[in-house]
N, C-alpha and C positions, 0 to 999 in steps of 0.2 A: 914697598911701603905697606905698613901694614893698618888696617882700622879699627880699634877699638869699640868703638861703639855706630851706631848704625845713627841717620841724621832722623829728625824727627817726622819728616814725609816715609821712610820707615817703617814704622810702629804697628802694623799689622799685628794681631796675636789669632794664633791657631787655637781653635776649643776642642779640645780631643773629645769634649761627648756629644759636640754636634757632630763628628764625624762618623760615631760610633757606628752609627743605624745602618747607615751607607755601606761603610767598611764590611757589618756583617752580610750584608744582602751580598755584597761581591763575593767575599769569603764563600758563603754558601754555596757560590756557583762557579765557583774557582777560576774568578778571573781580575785582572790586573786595571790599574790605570794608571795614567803616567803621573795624575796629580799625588800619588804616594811615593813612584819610584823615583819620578823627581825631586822631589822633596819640593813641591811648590808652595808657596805661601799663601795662595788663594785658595788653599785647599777648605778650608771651613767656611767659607762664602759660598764657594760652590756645591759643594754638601748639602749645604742647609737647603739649597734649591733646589736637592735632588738631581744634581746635574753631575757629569764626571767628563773625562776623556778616557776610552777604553785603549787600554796596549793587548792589541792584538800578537798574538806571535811569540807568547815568551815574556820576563822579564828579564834575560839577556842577552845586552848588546856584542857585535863583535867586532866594534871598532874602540879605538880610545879616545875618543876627543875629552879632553882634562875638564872641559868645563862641566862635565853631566854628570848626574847620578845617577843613573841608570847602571847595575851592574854591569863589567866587562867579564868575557870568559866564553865556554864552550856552551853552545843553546840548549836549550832542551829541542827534543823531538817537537815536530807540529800534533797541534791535538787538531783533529778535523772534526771535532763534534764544537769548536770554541765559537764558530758561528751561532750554533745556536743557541749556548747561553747567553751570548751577548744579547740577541733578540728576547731573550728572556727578561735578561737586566733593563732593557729598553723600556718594556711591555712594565715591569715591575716599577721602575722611575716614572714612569709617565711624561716617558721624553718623546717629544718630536721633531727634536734637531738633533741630531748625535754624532759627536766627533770622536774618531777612529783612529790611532796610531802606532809604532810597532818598533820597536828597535830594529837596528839593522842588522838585518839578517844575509851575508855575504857568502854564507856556508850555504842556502838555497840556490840552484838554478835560475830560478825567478824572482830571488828578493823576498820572496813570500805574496807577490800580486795575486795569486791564483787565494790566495786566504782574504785578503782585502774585498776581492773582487767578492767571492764565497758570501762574508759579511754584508758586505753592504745590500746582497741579493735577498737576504734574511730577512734583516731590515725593513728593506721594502716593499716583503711580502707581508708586511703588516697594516700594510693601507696606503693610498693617495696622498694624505697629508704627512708621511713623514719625508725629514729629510735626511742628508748624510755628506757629513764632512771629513776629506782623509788627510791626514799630515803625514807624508809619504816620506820615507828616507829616497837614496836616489836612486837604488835597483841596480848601482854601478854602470847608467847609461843604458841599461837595457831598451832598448824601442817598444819590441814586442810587450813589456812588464807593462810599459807606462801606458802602449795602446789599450793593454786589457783596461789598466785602471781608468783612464781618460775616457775607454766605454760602457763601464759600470754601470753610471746611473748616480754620479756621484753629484751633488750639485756644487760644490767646491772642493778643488785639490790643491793643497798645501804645501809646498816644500824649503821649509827655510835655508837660508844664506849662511844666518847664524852671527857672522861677523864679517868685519874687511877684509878684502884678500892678504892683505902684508902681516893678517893673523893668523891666517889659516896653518902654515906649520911648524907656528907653537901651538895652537888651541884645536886643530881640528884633524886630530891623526887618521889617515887613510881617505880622509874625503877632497874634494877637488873645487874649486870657486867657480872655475871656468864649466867644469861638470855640473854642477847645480846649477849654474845659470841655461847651460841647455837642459834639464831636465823641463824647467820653466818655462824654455821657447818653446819644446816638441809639446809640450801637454797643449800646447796653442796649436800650433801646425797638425795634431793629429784631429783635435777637439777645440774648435775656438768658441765654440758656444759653453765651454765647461768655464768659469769661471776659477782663477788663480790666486794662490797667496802666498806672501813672502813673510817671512823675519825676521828681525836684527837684535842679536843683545847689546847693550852699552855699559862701558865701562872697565872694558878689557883692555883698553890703552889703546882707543882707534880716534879718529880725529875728527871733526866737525866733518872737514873736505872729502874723510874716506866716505862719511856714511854717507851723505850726500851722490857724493860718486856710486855708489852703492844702490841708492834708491832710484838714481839715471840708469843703471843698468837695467835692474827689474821694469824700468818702465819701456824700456827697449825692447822686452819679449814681452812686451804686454801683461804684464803683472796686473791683477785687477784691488789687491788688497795688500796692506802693507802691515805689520805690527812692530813696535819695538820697548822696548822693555829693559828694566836693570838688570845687570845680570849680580847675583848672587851667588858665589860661590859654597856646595855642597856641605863639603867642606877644608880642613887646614890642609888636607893631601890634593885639592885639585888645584886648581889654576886661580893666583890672586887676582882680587880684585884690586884695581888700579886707581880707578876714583867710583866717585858716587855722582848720580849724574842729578842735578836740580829739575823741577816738576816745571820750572821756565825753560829750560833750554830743552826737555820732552816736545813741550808748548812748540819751540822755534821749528823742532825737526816736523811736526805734526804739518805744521803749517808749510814747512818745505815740501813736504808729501804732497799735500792738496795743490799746490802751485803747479807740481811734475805731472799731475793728472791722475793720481792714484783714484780708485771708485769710494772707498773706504778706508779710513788711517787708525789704529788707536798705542796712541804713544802717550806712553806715561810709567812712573816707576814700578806695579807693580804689573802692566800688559806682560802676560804671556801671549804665543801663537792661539790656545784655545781657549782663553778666558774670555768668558763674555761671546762666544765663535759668534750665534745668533743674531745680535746686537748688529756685529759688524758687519753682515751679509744683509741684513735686515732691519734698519734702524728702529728703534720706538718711536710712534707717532708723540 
C-alpha cells in the first residue's frame, strides 16, 4: 500500500534556517546527532531550543534494520577526543539535560560502552546540575557493557523495542526482541535505582494486541518510561509504511500505558524516544 499524501495531524514543516546556527556549532566541532542522521521531523523544534541528541561513535551503523536512516556500512575508527567536544557542545547550548546515542557498533569488543561511559563522565564534570540520558543499542547482550553503562552516572538508560516481535525479521536485521528485552531486565538487576526507557514505532503493520503485549513485557522488566510514535519512513528504498496511525488511537495506547503502570508515557504521532527526553523524566509543573 502505498500513501500519497501524509493526513493532516502530519503537517509539521522543517525551517532549514532555524536549524542553521545549531548545525554550524556541531559542524565546527565535528560532531553528529541523530536528529540529522535520522532524518527526524522534530528536528526545527528542537534546534530552536538549542537542544539536540548527540550520536556518539560515528555516523555508521552496522546493522540493517530497513526502517532507519542512519547510514549502513564499515565504521569509522573511534575518535577518543569526541568526549570532549560533546562537553563542549553541552557548555556551548546551555544544556542541562543531554541525551546521548550511538549507532551500533558490533565491530567494537564492547559495543562502544567504554565511549558512552567516557561521555557521560565529561558531562558531568561540568557541575551538580547537569544531567544525562543514553539511548543505548544492545551491546549484543554484553553484561560487562551494560554494567559499565548502568554505573556511569547516567540518570536514564534507554533501549528501544522498536516494534513487535512478528516484525522483527522483516524490520529489524541482526537485532533480537527477546535480546532487548533482557537488556531492559539486567539494567534493572545490575542498577535498579537507574531509571529505564523503552519504544515503539507504529504503523509498520503491528496490531493493537501486539503493542499492548509489548508494553506487558516492558512492564515485566520494570520499564519505567515508555515512548511511541509514527513511524515514517526515510525513505522509497526502506521499509513501507503500512498505515498512518490517528492522534485518538495514540490517545487509547497512552492511556493503556498509564493503566500497565508505566512512571511516564508520551504517545502521539510525532513522539520520538528523545523528543521532549526532559519533559518525560521530569514533567513541567
Amino acid at each position: 500500500m502505498v500513501f500519497k499524501s501524509k493526513p493532516v495531524w502530519l503537517s509539521k514543516k522543517v525551517s532549514l534556517q532555524t536549524c542553521r546556527k545549531v548545525k554550524e556549532l556541531l559542524r565546527g566541532l565535528s560532531l553528529h546527532t541523530v536528529c540529522e542522521e535520522s532524518l527526524c521531523p522534530n528536528i526545527s523544534e528542537c534546534f530552536s531550543k538549542k537542544t539536540a541528541t548527540f550520536m556518539i561513535l560515528g555516523d555508521i551503523c552496522t546493522r540493517g534494520c530497513r526502517y532507519c536512516g542512519v547510514r549502513k556500512g564499515v565504521p569509522v575508527v573511534v575518535d577518543k577526543d569526541e568526549p570532549i567536544r560533546v562537553k563542549e557542545a553541552v557548555k556551548k547550548l546551555g544544556l542541562n539535560y543531554v541525551v546521548l546515542t550511538s549507532p551500533t557498533r558490533d565491530d567494537l569488543p564492547d559495543g562502544g560502552a567504554s565511549i558512552f561511559c567516557r561521555t557521560i563522565r565529561e558531562i558531568m564534570s561540568l557541575g551538580s546540575g547537569y544531567r544525562v540520558e543514553v539511548l543505548i543499542p544492545d551491546f549484543l547482550g554484553n553484561k560487562d557493557s551494560l554494567e559499565a553503562v548502568a554505573g556511569s552516572g547516567a540518570a536514564v538508560i534507554a533501549h528501544n523495542m522498536e516494534t513487535v516481535p512478528s516484525l522483527y525479521i522483516k524490520v529489524r536485521k541482526g537485532a533480537s526482541y527477546s535480546r532487548s528485552l533482557k537488556v531492559l531486565s539486567l539494567l534493572k538487576e545490575i542498577s535498579p535505582e537507574v531509571k529505564t526507557k523503552s519504544g515503539l514505532m507504529l504503523g509498520l503493520g503491528e496490531t493493537k494486541q501486539e503493542v499492548i503485549d509489548v508494553m506487558k513485557d516492558l512492564t515485566s522488566v520494570r520499564c519505567d518510561f515508555i515512548t511511541l510514535g509514527q513511524y515514517l519512513p526515510p525513505s522509497l528504498n526502506h521499509y513501507p509504511l503500512k498505515k498512518y496511525i490517528k492522534p485518538e488511537e495514540f490517545l487509547s495506547f497512552e492511556n493503556d500505558a498509564v493503566k500497565l503502570g508505566f512512571k511516564g508515557v508520551k504517545s502521539s504521532p510525532y513522539t520520538r524516544s528523545s523528543y521532549m527526553a526532559k519533559d518525560l523524566v521530569n514533567p513541567p509543573e
